[in-house]
C-alpha atoms as one frame of an Amber mdcrd trajectory, in Angstrom:
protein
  -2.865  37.649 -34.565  -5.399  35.670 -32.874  -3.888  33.389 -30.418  -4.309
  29.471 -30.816  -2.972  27.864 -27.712  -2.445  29.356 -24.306   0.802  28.088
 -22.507   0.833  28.913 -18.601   3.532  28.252 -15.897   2.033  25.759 -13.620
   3.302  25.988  -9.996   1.676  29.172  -8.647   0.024  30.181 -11.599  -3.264
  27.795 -11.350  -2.083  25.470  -8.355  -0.926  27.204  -4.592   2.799  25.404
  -4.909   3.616  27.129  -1.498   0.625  25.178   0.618   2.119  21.739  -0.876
   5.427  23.000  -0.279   5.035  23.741   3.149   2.989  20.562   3.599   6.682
  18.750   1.888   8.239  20.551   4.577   6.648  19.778   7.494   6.427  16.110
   6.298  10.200  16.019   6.312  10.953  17.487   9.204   8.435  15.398  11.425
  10.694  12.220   9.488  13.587  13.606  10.625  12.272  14.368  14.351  13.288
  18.325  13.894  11.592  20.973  15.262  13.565  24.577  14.560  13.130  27.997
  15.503  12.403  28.608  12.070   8.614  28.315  10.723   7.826  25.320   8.405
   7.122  28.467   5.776  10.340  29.335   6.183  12.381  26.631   5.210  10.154
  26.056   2.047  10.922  29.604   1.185  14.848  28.792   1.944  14.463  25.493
  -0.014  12.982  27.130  -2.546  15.476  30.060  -3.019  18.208  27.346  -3.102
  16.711  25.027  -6.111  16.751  28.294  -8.154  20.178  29.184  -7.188  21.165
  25.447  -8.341  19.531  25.296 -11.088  20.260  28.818 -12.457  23.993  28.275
 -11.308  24.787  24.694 -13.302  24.449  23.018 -16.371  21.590  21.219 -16.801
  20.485  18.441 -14.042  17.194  16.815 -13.345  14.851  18.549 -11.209  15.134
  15.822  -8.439  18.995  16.282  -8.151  18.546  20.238  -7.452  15.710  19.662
  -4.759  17.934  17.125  -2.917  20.846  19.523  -3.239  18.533  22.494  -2.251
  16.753  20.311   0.527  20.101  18.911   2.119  21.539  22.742   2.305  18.367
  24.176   3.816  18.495  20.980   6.429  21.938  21.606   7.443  21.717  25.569
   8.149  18.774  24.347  10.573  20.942  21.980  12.453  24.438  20.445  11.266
  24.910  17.615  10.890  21.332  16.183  10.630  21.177  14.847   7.247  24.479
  12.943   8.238  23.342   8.915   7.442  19.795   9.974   5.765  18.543   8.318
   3.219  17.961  12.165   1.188  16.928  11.107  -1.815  13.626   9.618  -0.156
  13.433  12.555   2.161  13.973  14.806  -0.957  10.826  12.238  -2.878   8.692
  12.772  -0.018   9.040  16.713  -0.380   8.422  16.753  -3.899   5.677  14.535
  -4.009   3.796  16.541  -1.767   4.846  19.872  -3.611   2.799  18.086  -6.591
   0.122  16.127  -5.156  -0.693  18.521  -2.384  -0.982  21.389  -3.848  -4.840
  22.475  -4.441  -5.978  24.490  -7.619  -6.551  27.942  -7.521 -10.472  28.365
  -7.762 -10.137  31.181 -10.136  -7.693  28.386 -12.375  -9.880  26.160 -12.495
 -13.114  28.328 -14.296 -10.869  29.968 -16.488  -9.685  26.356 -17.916 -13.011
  25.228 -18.145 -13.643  28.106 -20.242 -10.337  28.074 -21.989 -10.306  24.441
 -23.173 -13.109  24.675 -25.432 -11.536  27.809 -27.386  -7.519  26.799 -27.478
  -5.287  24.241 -27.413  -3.347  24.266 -23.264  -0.176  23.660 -22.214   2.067
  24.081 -19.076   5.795  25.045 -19.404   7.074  23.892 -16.392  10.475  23.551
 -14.414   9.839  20.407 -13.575  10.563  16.569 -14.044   7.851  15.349 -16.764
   6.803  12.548 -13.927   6.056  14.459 -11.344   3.909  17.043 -13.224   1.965
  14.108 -14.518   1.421  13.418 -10.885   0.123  17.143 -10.406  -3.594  18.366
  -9.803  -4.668  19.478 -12.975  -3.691  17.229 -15.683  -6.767  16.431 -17.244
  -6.794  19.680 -18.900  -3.716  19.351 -20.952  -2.968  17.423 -24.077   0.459
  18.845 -24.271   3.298  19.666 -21.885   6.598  21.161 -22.116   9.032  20.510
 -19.101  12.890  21.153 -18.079  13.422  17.480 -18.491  12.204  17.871 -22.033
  14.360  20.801 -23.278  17.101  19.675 -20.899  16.622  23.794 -19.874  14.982
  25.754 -17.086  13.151  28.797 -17.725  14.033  31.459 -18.149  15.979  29.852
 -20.847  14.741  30.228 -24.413  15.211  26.708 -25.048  12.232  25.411 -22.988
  10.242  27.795 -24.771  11.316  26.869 -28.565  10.407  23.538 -27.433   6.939
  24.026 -26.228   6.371  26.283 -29.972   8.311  22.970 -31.729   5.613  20.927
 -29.356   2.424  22.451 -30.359   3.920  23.636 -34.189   3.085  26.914 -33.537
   5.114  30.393 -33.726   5.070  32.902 -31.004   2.328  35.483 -32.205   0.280
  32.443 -32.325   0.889  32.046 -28.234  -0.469  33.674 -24.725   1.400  32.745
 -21.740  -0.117  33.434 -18.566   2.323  33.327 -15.562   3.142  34.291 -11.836
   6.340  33.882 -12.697   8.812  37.400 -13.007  12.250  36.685 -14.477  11.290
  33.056 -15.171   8.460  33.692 -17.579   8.170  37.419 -18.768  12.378  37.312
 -19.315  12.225  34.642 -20.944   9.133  34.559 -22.989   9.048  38.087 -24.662
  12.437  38.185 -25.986  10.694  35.428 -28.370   7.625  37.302 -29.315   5.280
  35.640 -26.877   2.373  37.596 -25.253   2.672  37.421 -21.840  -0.162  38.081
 -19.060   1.353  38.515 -15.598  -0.699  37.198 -13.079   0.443  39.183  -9.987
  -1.052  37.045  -7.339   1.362  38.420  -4.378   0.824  41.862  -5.175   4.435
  42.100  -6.254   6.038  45.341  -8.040   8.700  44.884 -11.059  11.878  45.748
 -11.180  14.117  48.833 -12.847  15.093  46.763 -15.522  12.575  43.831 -15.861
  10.872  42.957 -18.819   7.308  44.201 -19.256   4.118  41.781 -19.743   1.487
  42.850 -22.284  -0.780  42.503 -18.986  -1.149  42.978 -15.362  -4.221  40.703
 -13.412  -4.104  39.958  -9.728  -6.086  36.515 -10.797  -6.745  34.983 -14.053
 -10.157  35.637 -14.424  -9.633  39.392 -16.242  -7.570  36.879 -18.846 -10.360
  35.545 -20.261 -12.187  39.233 -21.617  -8.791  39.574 -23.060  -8.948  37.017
 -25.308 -12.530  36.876 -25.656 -11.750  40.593 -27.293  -8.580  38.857 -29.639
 -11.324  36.030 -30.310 -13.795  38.311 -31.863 -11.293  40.383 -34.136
């Protein structure tokens, strides 16, 4: 069937999350007069690996409460004791808000949604709070968005994706996802029916036992003579 929207994960798929997460970073660590052994790079990584283990761990809480949970852990393993007195839910604001705002579209993004809007309804599914994607790069593009705060889920939960389908009143043969995203996206969008191009920007291999996407592109642009070729069936 020919698709008639195209759903993408945002963060790392058309925007470089890790350049405005790094800027987050370094913006909290200058507030809290830290310098560690540890790279800036680093601790976004370790901040990072410790929202998903929150999230993926507990019933469902807002986005905000897992980065402050995540940020205050990655803080303390740096030096004890220093979030001791801090004000961490503006420390954890002033991370996020540069993980949104300060992190630049992918050039490659960009063309292909210039192309893309004129042929299908767009829509992120994100793991995100619906406020701060609203405060994100790319939002003129989208009509539509599907977040965690929405479905109350994370990927890769099924829920968030029934709800972006319920959103745009489509079924899943009638959807392309395009992701960076491994077990977030392909697990949890092909179980449904959902096509599913992987957009391998890190070069990255799959696991034994993970769920196959219907395609393998290093950048988006190779997307679009995909569906040009479903367009013209």
């Amino acid at each position: 069937m020919k698709p008639k929207a195209l759903t993408f994960d945002y963060f790392g798929t058309l925007v470089d999350v890790t350049t405005g997460g790094i800027c987050g970073i370094e913006a909290v660590l200058q507030q809290l007069s830290l310098d560690p052994a540890k790279s800036a790079a680093d601790v976004y990584l370790d901040w990072d690996m410790r929202a998903v283990q929150t999230y993926r761990s507990h019933a469902y809480m807002r986005y905000r409460v897992v980065a402050q949970h995540a940020l205050t852990g990655c803080l303390e393993a740096l030096a004890q004791g220093c979030t001791d007195g801090r004000d961490m839910a503006a420390l954890t604001e002033l991370l996020l808000t540069h993980l949104v705002e300060s992190s630049p579209p992918f050039d490659d993004a960009v063309a292909f949604l210039d192309w893309a809007r004129e042929h299908f309804a767009l829509m992120p599914i994100t793991n995100m709070d619906t406020d701060l994607w609203h405060r994100s790069r790319l939002v003129r593009y989208f009509q539509h968005v599907t977040t965690a705060e929405m479905a109350q889920a994370y990927k890769p939960s099924e829920t968030i994706f029934k709800t972006g389908l319920a959103t745009l009143g489509l079924s899943a043969d009638e959807i392309f996802h395009c992701s960076i995203g491994t077990w977030a996206d392909i697990d949890g969008a092909k179980p449904l029916g959902i096509r599913v191009a992987w957009i391998n920007r890190g070069n990255e291999r799959l696991g034994d036992w993970q769920a196959r996407p219907d395609h393998e592109f290093a950048t988006l642009e190779p997307v679009r003579g995909v569906l040009e070729r479903l367009i013209d069936r």
